[in-house]
C-alpha positions as a Python dict, from the first residue, in 0.01 Angstrom:
ca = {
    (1, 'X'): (0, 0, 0),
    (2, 'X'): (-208, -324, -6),
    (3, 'X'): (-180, -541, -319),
    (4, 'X'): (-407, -455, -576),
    (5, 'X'): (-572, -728, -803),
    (6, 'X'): (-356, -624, -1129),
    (7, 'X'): (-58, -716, -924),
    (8, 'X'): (-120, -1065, -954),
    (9, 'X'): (-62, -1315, -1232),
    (10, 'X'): (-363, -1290, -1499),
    (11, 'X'): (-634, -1564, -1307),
    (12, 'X'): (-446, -1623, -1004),
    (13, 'X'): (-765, -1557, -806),
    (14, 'X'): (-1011, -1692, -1039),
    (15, 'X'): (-847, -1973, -1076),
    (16, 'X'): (-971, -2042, -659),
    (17, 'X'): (-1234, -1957, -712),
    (18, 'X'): (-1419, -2090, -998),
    (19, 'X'): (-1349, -2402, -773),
    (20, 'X'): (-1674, -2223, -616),
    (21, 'X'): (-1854, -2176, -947),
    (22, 'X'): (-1757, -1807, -866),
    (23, 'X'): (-1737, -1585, -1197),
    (24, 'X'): (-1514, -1295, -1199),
    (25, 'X'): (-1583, -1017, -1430),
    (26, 'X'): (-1310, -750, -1503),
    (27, 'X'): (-1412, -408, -1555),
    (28, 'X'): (-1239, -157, -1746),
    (29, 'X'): (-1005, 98, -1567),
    (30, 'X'): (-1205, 394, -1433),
    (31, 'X'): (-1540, 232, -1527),
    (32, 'X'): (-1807, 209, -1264),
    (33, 'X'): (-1754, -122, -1084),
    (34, 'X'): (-2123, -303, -1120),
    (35, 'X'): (-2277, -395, -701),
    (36, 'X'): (-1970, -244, -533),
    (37, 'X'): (-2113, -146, -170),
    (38, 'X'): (-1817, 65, -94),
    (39, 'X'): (-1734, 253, -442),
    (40, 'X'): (-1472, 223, -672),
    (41, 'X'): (-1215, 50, -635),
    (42, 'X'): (-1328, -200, -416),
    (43, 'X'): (-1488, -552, -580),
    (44, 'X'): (-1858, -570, -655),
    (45, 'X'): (-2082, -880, -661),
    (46, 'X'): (-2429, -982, -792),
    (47, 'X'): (-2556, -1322, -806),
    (48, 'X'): (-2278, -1579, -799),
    (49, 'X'): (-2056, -1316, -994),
    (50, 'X'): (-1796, -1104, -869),
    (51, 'X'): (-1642, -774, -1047),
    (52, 'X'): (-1315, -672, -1032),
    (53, 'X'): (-1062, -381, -1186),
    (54, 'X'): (-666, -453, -1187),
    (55, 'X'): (-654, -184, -947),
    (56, 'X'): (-964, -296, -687),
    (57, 'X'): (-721, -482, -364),
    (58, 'X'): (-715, -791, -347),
    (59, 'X'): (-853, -820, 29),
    (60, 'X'): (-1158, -648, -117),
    (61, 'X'): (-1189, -940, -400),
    (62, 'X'): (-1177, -1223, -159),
    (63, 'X'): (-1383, -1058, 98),
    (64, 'X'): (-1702, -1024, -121),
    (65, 'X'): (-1644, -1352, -269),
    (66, 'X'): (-1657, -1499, 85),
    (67, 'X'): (-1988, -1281, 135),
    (68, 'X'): (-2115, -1510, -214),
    (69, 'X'): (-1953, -1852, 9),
    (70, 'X'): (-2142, -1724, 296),
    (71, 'X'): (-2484, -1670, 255),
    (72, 'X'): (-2749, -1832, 247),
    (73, 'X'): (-2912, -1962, -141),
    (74, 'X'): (-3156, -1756, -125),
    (75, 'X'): (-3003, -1427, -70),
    (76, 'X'): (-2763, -1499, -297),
    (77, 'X'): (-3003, -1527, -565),
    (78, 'X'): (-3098, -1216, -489),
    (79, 'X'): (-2781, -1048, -452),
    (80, 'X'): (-2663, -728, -565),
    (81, 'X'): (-2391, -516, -380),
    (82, 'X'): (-2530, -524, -38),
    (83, 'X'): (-2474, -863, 91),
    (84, 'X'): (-2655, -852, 473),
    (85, 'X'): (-2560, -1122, 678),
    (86, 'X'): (-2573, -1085, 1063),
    (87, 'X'): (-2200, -1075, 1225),
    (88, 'X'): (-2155, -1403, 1303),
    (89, 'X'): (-2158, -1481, 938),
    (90, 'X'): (-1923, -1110, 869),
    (91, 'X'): (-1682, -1274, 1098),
    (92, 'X'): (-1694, -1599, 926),
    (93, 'X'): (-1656, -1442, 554),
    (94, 'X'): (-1321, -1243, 750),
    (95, 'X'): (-1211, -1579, 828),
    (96, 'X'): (-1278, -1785, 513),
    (97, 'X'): (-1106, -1498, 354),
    (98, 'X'): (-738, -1533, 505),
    (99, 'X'): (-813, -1880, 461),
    (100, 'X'): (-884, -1837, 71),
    (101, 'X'): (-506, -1547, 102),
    (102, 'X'): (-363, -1922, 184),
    (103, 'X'): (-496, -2022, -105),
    (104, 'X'): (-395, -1817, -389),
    (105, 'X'): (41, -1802, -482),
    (106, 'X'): (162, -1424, -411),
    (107, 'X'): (-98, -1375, -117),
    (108, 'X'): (-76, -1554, 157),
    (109, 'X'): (-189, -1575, 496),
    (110, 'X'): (63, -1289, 647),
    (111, 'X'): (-49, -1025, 347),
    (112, 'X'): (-394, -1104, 410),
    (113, 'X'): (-315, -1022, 767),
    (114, 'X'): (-127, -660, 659),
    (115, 'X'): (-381, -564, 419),
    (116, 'X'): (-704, -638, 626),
    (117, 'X'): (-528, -390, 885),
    (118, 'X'): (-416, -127, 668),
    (119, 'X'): (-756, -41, 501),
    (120, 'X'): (-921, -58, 824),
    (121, 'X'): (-1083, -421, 921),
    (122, 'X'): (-1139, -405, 1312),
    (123, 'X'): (-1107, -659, 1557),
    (124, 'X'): (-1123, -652, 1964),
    (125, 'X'): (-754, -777, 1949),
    (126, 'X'): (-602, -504, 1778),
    (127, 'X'): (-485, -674, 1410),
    (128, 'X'): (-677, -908, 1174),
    (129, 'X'): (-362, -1193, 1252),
    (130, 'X'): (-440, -1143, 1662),
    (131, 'X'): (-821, -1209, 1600),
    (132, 'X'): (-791, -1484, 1346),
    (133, 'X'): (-514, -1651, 1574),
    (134, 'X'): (-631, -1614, 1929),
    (135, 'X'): (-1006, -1482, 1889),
    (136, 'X'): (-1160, -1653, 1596),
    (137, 'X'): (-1331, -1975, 1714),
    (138, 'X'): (-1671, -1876, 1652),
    (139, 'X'): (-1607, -1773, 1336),
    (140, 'X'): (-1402, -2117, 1288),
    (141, 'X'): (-1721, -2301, 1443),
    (142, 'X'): (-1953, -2113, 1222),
    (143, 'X'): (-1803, -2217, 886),
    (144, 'X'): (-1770, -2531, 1023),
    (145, 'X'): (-2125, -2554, 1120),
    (146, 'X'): (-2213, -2521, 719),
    (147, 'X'): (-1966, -2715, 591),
    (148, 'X'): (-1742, -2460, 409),
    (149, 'X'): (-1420, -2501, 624),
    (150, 'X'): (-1333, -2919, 731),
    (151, 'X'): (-1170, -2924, 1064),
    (152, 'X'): (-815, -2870, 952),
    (153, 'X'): (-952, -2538, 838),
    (154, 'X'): (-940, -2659, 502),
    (155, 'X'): (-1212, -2491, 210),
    (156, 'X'): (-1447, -2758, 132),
    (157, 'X'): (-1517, -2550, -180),
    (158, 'X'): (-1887, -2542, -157),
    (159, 'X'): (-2135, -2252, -149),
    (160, 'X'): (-2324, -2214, 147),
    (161, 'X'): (-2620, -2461, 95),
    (162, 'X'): (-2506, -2693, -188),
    (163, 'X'): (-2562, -3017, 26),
    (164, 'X'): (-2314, -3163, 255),
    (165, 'X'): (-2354, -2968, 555),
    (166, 'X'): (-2144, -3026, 842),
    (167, 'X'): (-2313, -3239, 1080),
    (168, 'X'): (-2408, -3047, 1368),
    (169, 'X'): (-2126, -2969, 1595),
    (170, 'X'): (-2194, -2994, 1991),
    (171, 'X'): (-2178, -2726, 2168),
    (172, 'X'): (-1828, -2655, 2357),
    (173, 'X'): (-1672, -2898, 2115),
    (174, 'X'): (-1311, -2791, 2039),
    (175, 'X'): (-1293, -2604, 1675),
    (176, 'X'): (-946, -2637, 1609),
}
């Protein structure tokens, strides 16, 4: 069973992320979850707004709010439920979000890890912790590359576009 949003202390995960000007709004149980692209119960997003139910999982909750880290100003603007993106910057959002797990008390890296697997995630490794350990430097580089992850792997806790942009990165430059 992954871990569900309600399982976690009342703005654990808001409390991260309003450090990206990210607004969570909680829906009601069984009510239609506003720009979910997958359905109840997973998290739905419009704008710089993210909407949750105590019972939508947690991975789902920090994956969509990496899609609103990820992309570009201008398609965030516009946002509503489907959030696009190319895979380069789906693999960096899967990335930023264990990073975020690390993040929040009673996630976690590891969880992150379990959770991504059991609902499904797929990676050429195998397991979410295989790619993020051993086949995950582009998707380091990437975030790097706009400034949301410094080179410790650390959030920089900026949206995608809201100045200080990495400067660029040569190419074959170690990402760790």
């Amino acid at each position: 069973m992954v871990l569900r949003c309600g399982d976690l202390a009342a703005g654990t995960i808001g409390n991260v992320l309003s450090l990206y000007g990210i607004r969570i709004s909680m829906v009601a149980p069984d009510a239609p979850i506003p720009g979910s692209y997958w359905g109840e119960p997973e998290a739905g997003i419009a704008g710089e707004r993210l909407y949750l139910r105590s019972d939508t999982p947690v991975h789902s909750a920090l994956h969509e709010a990496c899609h609103i880290i990820c992309m570009t100003p201008g398609r965030r603007s516009a946002l509503n439920g489907d959030a696009g993106g190319d895979d380069q910057e789906e693999n960096g959002v899967c990335y930023l979000q264990v990073v975020l797990a690390g993040c929040i008390p009673g996630v976690g890296r590891d969880r992150m890890f379990r959770d991504m697997d059991a609902w499904g995630y797929t990676f050429r490794l195998g397991s979410a912790a295989d790619w993020f350990r051993h086949d995950a430097a582009d998707a380091r580089l990437w975030l790097r590359r706009r400034g949301l992850i410094d080179s410790a792997d650390r959030p920089t806790w900026r949206l995608r576009g809201q100045g200080a942009e990495a400067a660029p990165i040569p190419t074959g430059a170690n990402s760790s």
